[in-house]
N, CA and C atoms of all chains as a GROMACS GRO file, in nm:
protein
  603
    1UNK      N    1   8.093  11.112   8.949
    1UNK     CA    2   8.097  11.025   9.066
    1UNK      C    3   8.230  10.950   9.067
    2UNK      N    4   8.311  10.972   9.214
    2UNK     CA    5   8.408  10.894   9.189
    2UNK      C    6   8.426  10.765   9.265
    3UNK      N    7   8.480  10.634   9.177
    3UNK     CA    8   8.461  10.525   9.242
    3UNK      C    9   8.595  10.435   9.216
    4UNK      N   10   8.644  10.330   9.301
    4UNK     CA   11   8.799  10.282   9.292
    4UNK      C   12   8.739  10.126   9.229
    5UNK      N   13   8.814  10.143   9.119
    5UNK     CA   14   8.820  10.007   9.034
    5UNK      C   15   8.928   9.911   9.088
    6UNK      N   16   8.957   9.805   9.018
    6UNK     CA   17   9.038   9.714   9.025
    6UNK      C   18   9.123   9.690   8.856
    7UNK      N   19   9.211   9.634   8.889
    7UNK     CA   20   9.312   9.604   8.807
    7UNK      C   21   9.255   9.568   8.580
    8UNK      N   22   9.142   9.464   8.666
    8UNK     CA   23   9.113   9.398   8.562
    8UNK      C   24   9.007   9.473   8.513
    9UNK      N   25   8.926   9.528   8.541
    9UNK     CA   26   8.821   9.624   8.514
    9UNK      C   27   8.897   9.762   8.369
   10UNK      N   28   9.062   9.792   8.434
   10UNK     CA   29   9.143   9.880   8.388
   10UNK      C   30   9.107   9.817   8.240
   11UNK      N   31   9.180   9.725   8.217
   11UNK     CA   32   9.234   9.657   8.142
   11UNK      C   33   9.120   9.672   8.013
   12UNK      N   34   9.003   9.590   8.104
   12UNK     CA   35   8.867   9.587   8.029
   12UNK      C   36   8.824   9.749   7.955
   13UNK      N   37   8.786   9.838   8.052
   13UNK     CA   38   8.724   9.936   8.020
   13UNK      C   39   8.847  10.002   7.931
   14UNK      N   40   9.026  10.006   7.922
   14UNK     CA   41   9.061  10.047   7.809
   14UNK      C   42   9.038  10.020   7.710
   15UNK      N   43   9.079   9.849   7.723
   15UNK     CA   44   9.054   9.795   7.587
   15UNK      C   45   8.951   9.768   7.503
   16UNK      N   46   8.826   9.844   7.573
   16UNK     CA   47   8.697   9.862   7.498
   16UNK      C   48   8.692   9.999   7.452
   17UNK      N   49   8.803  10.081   7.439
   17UNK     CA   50   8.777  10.194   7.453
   17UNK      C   51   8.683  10.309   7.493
   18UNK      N   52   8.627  10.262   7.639
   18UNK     CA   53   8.516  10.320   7.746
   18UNK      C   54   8.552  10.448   7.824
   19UNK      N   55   8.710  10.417   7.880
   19UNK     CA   56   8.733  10.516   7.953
   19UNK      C   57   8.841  10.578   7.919
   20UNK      N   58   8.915  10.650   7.968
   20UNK     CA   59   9.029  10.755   7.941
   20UNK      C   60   9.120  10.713   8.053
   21UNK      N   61   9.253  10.733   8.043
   21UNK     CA   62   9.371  10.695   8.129
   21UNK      C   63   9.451  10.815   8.158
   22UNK      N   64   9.439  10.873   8.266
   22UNK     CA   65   9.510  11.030   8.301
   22UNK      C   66   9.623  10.959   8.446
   23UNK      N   67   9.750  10.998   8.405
   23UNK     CA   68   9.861  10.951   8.491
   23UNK      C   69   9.841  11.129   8.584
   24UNK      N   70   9.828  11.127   8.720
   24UNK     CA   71   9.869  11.230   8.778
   24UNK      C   72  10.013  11.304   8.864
   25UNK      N   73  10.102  11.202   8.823
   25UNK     CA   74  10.244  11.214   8.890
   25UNK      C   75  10.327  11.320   8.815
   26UNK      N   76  10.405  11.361   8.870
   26UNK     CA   77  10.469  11.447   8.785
   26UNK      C   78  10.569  11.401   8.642
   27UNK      N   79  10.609  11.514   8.581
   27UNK     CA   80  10.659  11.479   8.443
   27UNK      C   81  10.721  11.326   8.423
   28UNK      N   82  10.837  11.362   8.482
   28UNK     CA   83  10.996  11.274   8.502
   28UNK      C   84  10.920  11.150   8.529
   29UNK      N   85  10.834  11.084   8.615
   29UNK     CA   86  10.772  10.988   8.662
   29UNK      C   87  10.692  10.912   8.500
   30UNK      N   88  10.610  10.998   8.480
   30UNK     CA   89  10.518  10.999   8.320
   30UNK      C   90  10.573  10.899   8.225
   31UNK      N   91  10.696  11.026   8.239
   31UNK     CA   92  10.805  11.024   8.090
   31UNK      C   93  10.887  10.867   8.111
   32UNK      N   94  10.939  10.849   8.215
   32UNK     CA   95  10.982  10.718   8.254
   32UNK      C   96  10.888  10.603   8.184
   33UNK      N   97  10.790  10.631   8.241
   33UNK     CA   98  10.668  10.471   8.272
   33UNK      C   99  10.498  10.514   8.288
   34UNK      N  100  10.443  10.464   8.226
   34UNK     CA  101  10.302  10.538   8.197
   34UNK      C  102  10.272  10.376   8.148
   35UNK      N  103  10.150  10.419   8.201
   35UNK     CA  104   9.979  10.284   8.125
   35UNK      C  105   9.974  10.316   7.997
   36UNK      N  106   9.962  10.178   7.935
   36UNK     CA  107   9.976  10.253   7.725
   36UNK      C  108   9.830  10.384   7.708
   37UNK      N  109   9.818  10.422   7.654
   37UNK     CA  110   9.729  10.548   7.648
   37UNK      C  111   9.742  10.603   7.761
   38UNK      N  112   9.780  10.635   7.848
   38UNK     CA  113   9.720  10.717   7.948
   38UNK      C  114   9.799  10.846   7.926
   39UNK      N  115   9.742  10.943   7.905
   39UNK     CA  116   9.758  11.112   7.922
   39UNK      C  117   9.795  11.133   8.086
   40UNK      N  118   9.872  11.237   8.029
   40UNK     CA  119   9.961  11.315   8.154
   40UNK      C  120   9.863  11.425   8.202
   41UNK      N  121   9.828  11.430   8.310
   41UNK     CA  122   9.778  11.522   8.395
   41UNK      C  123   9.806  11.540   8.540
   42UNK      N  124   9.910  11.622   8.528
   42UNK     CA  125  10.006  11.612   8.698
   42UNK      C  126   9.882  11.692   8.776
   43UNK      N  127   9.893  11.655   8.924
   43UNK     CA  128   9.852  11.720   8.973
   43UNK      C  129   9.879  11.840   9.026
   44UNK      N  130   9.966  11.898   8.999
   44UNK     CA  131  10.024  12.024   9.074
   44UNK      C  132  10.007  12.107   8.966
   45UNK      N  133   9.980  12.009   8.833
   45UNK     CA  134   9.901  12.174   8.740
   45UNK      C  135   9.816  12.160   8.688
   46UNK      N  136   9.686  12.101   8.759
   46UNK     CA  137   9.566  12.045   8.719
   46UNK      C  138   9.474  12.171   8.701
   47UNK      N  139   9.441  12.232   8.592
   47UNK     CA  140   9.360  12.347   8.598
   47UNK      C  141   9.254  12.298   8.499
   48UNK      N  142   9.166  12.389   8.462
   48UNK     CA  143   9.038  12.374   8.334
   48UNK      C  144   9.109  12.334   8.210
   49UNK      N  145   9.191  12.424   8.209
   49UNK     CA  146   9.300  12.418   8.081
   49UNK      C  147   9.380  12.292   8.052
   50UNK      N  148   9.443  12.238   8.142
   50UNK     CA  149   9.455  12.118   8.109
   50UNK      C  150   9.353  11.986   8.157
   51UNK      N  151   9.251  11.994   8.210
   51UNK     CA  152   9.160  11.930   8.199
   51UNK      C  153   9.095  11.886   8.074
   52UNK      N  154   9.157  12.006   8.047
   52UNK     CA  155   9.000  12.012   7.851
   52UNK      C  156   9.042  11.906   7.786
   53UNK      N  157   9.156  11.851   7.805
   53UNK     CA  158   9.185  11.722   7.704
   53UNK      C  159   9.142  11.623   7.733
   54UNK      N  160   9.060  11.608   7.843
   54UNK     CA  161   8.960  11.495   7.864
   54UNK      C  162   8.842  11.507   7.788
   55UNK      N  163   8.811  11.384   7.732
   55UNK     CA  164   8.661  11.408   7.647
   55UNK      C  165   8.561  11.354   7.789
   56UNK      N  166   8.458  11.444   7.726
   56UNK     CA  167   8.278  11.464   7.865
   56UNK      C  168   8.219  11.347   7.842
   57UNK      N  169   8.251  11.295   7.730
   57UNK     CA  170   8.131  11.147   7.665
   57UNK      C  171   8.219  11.009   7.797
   58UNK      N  172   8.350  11.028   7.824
   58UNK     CA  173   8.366  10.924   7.878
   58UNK      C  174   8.457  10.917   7.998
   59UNK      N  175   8.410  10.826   8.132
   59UNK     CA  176   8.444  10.777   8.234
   59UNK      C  177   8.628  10.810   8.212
   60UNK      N  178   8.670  10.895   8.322
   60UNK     CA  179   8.850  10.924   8.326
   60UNK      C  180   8.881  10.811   8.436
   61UNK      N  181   8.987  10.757   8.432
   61UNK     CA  182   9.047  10.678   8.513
   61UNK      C  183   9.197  10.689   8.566
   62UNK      N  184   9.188  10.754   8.678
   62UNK     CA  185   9.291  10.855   8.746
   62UNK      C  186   9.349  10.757   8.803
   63UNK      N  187   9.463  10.778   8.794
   63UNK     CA  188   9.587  10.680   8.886
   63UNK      C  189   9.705  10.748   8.955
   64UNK      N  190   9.736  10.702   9.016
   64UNK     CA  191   9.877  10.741   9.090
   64UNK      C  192   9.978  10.660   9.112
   65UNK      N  193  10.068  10.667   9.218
   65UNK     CA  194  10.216  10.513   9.234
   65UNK      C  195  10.121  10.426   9.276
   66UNK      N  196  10.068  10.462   9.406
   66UNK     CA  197   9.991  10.336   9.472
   66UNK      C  198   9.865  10.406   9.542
   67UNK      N  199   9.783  10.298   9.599
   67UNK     CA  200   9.634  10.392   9.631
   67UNK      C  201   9.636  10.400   9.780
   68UNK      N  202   9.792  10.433   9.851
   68UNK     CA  203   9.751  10.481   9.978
   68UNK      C  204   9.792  10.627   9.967
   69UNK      N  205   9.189  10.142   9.085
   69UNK     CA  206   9.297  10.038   9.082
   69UNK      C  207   9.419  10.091   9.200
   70UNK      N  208   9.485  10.005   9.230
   70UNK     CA  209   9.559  10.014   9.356
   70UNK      C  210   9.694  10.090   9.275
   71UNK      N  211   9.722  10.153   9.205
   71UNK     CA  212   9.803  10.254   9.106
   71UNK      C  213   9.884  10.166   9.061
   72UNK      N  214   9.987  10.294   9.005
   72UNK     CA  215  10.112  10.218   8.857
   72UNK      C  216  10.162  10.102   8.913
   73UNK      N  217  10.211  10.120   9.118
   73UNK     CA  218  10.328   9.985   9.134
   73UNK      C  219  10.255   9.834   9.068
   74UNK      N  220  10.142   9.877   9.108
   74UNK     CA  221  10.013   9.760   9.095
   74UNK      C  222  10.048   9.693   8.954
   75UNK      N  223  10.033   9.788   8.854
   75UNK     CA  224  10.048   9.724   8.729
   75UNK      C  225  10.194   9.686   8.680
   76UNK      N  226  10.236   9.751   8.692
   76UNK     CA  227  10.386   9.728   8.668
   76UNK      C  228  10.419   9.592   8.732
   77UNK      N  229  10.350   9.554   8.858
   77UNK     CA  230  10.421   9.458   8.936
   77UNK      C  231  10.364   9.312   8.894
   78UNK      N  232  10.262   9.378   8.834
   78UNK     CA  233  10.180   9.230   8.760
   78UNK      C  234  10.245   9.212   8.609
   79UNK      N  235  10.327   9.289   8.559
   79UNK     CA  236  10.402   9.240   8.413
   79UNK      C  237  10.288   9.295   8.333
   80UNK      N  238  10.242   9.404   8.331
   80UNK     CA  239  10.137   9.391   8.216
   80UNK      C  240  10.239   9.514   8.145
   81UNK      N  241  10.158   9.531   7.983
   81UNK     CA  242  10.250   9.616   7.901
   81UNK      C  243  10.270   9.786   7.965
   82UNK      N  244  10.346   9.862   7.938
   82UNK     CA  245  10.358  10.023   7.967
   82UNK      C  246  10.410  10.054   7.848
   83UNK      N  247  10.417  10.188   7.819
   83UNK     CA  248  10.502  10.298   7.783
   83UNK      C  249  10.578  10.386   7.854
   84UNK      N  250  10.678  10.472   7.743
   84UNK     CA  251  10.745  10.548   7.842
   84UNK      C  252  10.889  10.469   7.826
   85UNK      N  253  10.969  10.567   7.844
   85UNK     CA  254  11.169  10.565   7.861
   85UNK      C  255  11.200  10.374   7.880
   86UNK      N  256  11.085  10.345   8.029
   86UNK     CA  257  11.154  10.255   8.115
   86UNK      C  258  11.062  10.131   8.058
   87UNK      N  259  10.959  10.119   7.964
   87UNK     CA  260  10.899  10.065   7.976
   87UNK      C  261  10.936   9.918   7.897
   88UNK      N  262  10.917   9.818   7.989
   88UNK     CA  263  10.919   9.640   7.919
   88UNK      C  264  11.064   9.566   7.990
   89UNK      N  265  11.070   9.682   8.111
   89UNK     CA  266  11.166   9.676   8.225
   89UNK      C  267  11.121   9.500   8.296
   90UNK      N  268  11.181   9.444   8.312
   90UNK     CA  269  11.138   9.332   8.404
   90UNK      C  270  11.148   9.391   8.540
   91UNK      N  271  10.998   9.327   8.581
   91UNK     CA  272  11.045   9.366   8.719
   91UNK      C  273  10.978   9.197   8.799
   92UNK      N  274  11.035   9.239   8.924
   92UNK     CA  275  11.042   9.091   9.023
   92UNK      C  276  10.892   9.059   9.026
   93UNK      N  277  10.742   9.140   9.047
   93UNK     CA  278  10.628   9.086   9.056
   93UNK      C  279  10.590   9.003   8.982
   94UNK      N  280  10.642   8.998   8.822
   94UNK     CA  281  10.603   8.898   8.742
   94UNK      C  282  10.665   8.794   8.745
   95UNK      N  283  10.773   8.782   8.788
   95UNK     CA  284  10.843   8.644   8.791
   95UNK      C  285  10.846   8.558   8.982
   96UNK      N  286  10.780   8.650   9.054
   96UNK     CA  287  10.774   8.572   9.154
   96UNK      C  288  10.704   8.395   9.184
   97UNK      N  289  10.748   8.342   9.269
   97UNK     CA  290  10.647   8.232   9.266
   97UNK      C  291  10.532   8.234   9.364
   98UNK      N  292  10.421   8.234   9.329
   98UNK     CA  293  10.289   8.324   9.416
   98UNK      C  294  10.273   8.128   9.529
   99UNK      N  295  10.304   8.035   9.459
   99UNK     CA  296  10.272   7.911   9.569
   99UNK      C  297  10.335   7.836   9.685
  100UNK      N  298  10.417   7.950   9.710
  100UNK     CA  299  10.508   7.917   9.835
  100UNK      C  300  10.367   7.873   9.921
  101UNK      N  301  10.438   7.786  10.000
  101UNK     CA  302  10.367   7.752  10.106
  101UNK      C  303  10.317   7.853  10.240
  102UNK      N  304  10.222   7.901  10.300
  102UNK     CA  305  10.229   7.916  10.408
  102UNK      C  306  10.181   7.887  10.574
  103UNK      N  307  10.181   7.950  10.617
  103UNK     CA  308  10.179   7.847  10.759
  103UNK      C  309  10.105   7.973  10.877
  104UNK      N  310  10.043   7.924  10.958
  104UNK     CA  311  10.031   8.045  11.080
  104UNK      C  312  10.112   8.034  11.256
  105UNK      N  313  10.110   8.120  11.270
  105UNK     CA  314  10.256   8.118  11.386
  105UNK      C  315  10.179   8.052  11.510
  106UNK      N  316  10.037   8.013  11.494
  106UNK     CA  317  10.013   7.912  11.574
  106UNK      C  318   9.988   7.797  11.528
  107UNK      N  319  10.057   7.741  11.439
  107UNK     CA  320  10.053   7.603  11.430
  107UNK      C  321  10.135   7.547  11.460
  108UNK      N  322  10.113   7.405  11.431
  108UNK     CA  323  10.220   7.318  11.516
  108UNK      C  324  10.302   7.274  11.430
  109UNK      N  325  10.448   7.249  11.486
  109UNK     CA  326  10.521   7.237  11.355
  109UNK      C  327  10.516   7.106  11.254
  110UNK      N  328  10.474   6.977  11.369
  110UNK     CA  329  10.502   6.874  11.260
  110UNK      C  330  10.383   6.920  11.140
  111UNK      N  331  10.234   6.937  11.158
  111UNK     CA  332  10.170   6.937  11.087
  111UNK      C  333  10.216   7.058  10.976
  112UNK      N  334  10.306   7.114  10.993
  112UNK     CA  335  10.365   7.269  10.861
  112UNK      C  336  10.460   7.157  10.806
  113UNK      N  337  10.544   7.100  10.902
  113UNK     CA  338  10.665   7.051  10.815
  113UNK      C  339  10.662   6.932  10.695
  114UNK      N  340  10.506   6.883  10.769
  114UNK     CA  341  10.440   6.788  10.664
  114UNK      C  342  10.380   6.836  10.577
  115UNK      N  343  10.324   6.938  10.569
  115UNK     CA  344  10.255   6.990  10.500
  115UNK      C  345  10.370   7.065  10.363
  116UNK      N  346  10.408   7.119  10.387
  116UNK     CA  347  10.535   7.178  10.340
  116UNK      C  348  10.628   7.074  10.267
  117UNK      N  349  10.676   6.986  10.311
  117UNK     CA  350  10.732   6.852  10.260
  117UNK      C  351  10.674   6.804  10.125
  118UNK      N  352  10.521   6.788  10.191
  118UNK     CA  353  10.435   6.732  10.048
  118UNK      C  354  10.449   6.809   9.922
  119UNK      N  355  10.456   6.955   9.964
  119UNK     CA  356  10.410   7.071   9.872
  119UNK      C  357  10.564   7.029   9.791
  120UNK      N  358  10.684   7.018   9.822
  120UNK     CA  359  10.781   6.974   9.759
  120UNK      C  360  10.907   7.153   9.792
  121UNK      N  361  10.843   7.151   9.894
  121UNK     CA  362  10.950   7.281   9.931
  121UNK      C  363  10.984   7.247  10.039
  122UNK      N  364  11.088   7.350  10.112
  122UNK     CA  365  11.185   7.340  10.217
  122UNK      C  366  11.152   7.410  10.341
  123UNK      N  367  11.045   7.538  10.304
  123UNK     CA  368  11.012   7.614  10.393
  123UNK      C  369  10.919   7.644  10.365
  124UNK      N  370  10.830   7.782  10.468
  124UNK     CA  371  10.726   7.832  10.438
  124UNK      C  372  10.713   7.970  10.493
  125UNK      N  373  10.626   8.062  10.442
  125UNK     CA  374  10.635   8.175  10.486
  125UNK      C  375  10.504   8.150  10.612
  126UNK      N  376  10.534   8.243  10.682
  126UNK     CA  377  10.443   8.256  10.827
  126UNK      C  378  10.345   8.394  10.827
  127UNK      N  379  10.249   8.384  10.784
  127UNK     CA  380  10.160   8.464  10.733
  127UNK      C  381  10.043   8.527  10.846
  128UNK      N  382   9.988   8.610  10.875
  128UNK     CA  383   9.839   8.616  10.948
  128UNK      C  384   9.740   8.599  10.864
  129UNK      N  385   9.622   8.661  10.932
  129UNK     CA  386   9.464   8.641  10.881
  129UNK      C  387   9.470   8.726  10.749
  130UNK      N  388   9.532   8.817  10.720
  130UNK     CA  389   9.550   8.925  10.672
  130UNK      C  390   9.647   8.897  10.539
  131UNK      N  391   9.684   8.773  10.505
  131UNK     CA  392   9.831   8.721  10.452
  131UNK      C  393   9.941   8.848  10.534
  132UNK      N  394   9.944   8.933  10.588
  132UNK     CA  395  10.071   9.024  10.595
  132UNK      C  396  10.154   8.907  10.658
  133UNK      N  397  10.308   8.916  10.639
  133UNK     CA  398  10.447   8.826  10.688
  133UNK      C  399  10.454   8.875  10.778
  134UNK      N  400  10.485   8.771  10.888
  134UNK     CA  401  10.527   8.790  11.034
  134UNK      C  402  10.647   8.736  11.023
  135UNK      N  403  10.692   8.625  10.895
  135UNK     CA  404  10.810   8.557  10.933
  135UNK      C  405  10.865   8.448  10.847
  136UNK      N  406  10.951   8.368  10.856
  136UNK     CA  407  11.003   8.276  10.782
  136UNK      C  408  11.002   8.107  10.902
  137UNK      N  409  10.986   7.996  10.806
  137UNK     CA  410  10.998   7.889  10.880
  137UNK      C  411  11.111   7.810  10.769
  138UNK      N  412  11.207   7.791  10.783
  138UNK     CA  413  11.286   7.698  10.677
  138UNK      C  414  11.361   7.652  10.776
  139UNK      N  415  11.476   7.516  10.672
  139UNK     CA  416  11.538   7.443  10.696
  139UNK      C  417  11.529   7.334  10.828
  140UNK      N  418  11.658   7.343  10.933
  140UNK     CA  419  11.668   7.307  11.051
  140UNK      C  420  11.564   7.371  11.127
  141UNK      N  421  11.502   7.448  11.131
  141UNK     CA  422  11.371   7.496  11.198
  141UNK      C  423  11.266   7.402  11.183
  142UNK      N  424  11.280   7.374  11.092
  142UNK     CA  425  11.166   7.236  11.071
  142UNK      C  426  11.148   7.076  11.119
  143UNK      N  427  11.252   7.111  11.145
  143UNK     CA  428  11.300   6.951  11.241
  143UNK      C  429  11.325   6.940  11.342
  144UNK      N  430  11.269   7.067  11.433
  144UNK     CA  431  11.286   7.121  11.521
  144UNK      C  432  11.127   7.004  11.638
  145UNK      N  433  11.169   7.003  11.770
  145UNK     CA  434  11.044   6.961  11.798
  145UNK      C  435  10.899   6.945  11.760
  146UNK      N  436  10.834   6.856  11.735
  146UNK     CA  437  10.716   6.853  11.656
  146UNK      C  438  10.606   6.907  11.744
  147UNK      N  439  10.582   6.922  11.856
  147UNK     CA  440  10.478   7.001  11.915
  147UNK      C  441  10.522   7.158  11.997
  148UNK      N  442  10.596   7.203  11.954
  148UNK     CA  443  10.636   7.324  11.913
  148UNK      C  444  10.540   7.416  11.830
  149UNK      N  445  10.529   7.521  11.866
  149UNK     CA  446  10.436   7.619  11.763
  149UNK      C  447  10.568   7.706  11.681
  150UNK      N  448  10.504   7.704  11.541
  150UNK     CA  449  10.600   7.769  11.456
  150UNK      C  450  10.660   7.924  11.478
  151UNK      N  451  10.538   8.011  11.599
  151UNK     CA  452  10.607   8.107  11.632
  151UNK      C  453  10.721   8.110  11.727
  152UNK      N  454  10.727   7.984  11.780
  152UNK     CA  455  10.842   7.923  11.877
  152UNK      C  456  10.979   7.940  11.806
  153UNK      N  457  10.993   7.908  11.662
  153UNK     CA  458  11.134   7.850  11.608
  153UNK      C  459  11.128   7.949  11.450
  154UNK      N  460  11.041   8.040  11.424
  154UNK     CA  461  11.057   8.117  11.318
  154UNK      C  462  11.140   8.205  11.293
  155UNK      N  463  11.186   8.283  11.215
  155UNK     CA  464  11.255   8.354  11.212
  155UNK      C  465  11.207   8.493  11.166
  156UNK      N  466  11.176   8.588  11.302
  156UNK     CA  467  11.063   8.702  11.258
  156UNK      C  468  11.137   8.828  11.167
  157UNK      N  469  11.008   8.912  11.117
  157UNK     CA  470  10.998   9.017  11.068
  157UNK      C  471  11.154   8.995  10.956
  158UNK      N  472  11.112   8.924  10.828
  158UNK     CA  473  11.227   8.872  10.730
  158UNK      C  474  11.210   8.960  10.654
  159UNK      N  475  11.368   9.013  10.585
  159UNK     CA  476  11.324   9.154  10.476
  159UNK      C  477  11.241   9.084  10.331
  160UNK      N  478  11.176   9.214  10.315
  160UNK     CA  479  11.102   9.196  10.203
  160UNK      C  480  11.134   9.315  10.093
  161UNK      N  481  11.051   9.256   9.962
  161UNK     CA  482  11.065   9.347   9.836
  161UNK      C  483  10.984   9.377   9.841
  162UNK      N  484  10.957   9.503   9.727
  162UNK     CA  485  10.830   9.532   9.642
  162UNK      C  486  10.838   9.478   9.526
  163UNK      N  487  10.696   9.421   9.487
  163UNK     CA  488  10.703   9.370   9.352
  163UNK      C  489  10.732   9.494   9.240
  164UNK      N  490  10.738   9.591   9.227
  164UNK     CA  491  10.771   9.701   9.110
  164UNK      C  492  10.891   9.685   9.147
  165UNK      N  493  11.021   9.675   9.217
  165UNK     CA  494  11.165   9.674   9.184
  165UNK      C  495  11.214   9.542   9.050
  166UNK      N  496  11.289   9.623   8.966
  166UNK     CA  497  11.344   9.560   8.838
  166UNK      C  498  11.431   9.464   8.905
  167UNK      N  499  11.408   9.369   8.798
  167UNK     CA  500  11.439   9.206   8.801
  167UNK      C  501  11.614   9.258   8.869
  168UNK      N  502  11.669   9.323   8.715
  168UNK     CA  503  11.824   9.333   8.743
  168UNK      C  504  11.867   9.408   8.874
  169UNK      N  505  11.808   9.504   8.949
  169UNK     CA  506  11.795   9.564   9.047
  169UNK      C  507  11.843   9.428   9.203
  170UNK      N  508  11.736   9.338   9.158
  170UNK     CA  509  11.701   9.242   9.268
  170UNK      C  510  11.790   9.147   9.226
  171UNK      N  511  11.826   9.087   9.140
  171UNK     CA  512  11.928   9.012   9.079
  171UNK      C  513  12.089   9.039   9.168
  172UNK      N  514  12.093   9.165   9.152
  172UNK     CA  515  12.272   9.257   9.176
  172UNK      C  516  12.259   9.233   9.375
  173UNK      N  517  12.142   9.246   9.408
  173UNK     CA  518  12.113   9.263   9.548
  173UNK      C  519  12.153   9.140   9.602
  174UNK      N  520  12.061   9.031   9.518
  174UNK     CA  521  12.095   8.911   9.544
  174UNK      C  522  12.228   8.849   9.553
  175UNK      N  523  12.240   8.834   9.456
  175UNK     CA  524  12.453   8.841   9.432
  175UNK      C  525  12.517   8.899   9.533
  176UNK      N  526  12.488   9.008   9.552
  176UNK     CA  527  12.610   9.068   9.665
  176UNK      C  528  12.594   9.026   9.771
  177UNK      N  529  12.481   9.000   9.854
  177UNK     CA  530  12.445   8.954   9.995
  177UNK      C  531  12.418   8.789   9.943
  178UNK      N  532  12.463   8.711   9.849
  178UNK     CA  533  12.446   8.603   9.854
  178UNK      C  534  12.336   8.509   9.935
  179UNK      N  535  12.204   8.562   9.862
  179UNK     CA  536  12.077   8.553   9.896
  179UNK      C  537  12.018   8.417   9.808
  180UNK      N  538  12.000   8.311   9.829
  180UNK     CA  539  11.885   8.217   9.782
  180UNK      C  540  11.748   8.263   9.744
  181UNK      N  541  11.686   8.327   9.789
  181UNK     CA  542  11.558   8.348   9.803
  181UNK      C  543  11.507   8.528   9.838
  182UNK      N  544  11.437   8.567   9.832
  182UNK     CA  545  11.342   8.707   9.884
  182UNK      C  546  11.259   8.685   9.902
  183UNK      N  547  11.166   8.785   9.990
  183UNK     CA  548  11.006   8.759  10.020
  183UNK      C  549  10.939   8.858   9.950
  184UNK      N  550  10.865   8.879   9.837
  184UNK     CA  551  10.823   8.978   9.785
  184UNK      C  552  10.668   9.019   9.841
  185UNK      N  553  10.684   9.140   9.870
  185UNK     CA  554  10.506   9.139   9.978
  185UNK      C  555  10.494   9.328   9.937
  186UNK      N  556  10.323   9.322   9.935
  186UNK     CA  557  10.263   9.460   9.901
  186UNK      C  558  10.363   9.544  10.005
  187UNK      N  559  10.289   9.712   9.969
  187UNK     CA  560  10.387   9.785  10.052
  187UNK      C  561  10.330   9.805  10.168
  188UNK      N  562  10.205   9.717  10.227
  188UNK     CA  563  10.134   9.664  10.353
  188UNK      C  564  10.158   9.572  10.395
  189UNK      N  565  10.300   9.519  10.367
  189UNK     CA  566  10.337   9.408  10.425
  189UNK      C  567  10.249   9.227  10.369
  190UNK      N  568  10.172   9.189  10.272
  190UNK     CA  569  10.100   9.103  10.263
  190UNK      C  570  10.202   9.056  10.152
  191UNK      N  571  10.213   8.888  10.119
  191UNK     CA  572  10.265   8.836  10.092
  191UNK      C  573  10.214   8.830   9.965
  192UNK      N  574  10.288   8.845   9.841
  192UNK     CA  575  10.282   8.808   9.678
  192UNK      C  576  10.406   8.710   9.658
  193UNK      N  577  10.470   8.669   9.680
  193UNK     CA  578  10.544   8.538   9.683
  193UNK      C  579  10.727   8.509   9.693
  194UNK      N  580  10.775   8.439   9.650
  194UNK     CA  581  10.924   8.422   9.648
  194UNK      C  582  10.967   8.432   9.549
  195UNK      N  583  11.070   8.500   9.501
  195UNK     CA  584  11.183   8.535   9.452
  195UNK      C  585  11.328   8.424   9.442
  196UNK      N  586  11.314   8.344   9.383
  196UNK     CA  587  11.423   8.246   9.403
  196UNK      C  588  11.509   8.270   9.298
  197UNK      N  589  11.710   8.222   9.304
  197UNK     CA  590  11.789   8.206   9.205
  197UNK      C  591  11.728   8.186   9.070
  198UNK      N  592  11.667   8.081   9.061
  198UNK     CA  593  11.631   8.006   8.915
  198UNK      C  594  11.561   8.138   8.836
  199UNK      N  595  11.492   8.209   8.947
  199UNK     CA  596  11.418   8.268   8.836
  199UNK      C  597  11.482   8.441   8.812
  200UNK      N  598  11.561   8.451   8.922
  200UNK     CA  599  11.616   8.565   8.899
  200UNK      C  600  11.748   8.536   8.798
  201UNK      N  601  11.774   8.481   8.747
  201UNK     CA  602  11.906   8.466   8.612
  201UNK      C  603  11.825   8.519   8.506
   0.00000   0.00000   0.00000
């Protein structure tokens, strides 16, 4: 189920270690500037295969530049 | 969450090449005064006065900026509406542009102040000298 959090929720559910942090922008963007933990998962090569590095036990928290 | 500009613009920690970059969202001042373009001016200029500033930003229902009210504008007739004597559609930042970025900008166009506002136009605050050094 997908649902849009807020800022502080982020913060919370990392630092409880609850959820997972997947950046979807491409490399160069990543490599620059990334959320501390958050894994790289661009979207333009989002397949099973790189999906699998998400663990099933817990809530992913997908981000982008901005949410328009 | 409203994505990366979001966090970045609030100063919280990152990783990565660029990361522990200052950027302008954290150092803005979020208590500028503001005002709506139908009010009347003595009651902004008093209001504004008290607050211990010079101006105020001109905001809607929405906070988005319609405008600026400073200086000699303020001493301008007192039953006057502030959309009468404002000074519309004033450039703005994004809070994710780096401090030094906005700093060099400032300097060259010999700027006092910026309006820093989402990339929907809504107001997150001012950008002044003091805090850009």
């Amino acid at each position: 189920m997908v649902r849009e959090i807020l800022r502080h929720e982020v913060q919370r559910l990392v630092a409880d270690a609850e959820a997972q942090l997947a950046e979807v922008l491409p490399a160069r963007e990543y490599e620059e500037e990334h959320l501390p933990g958050a894994i790289h998962l661009p979207l333009a090569r989002l397949t099973r295969e790189t999906a699998a590095q998400l663990r099933r036990d817990r809530p992913v928290i997908v981000y982008c530049y901005d949410a328009r | 969450m409203a994505g990366k500009v979001d966090w970045q613009a609030s100063g919280l920690p990152t990783e990565g090449k660029r990361s522990g970059v200052p950027r302008v969202g954290a150092r803005v001042r979020r208590d500028v005064p503001t005002c709506r373009s139908t009010d009347r001016l003595d009651e902004v200029a008093k209001h504004v006065r008290a607050a211990g500033w010079d101006g105020c930003v001109v905001v809607n229902e929405q906070r988005v900026v319609l405008g600026l009210l400073q200086g000699q504008a303020l001493d301008g007739d007192p039953q006057q509406l502030v959309e009468e004597v404002m000074e519309p559609g004033p450039s703005t930042f994004r809070p994710d542009v780096t401090f030094e970025e906005m700093t060099a900008y400032m300097q060259q166009r010999q700027l006092d102040s910026v309006l820093i506002t989402t990339a929907d136009g809504k107001l997150v605050g001012i950008l002044q000298p003091t805090a850009a050094e």
